[in-house]
C-alpha positions in Angstrom: 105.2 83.1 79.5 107.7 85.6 81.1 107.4 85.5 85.1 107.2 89.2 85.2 103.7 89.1 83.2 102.6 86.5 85.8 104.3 88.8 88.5 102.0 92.0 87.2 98.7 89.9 86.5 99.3 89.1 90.5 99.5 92.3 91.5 97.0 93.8 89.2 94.5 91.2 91.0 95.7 91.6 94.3 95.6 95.7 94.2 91.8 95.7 93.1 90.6 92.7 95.4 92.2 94.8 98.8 91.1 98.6 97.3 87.7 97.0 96.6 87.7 95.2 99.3 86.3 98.1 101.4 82.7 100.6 100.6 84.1 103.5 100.0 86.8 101.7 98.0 90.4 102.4 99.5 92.6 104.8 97.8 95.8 103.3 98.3 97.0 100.2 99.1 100.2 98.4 99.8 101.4 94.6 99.8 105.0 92.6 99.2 104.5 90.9 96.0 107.2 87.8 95.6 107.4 85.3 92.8 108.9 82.2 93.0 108.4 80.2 89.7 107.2 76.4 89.7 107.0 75.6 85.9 106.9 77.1 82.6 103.5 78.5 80.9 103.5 78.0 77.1 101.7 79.7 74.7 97.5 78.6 74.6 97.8 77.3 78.4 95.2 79.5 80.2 96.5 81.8 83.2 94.1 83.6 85.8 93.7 84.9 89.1 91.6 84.9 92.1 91.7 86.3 95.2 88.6 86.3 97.6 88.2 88.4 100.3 86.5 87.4 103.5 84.9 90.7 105.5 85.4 88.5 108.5 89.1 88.0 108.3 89.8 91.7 107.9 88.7 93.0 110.8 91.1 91.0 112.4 
């Protein structure tokens, strides 16, 4: 699998955990998104992404 597909499932996940992350939800939100590639994923190999948010950590 490309590293750019990896690159946008990252920052799809990463743009919706911080904008939801907040009641209202944020309208905008910013981060520096860097990739280095490990390994290779080939096709059937199952790819996702989690990013938890803790309230606690965010208010600094």
């Amino acid at each position: 699998m490309h590293s750019g597909i990896i690159a946008t499932l990252a920052d799809v996940t990463l743009g919706s955990v911080t904008a939801f992350s907040s009641d209202p939800p944020l309208g905008l939100t910013k981060a520096n998104l860097s990739i280095d590639s490990l390994g290779t994923a080939h096709p059937g190999d199952w790819i996702e992404a989690h990013a938890p948010i803790w309230p606690d950590e965010l208010s600094g």
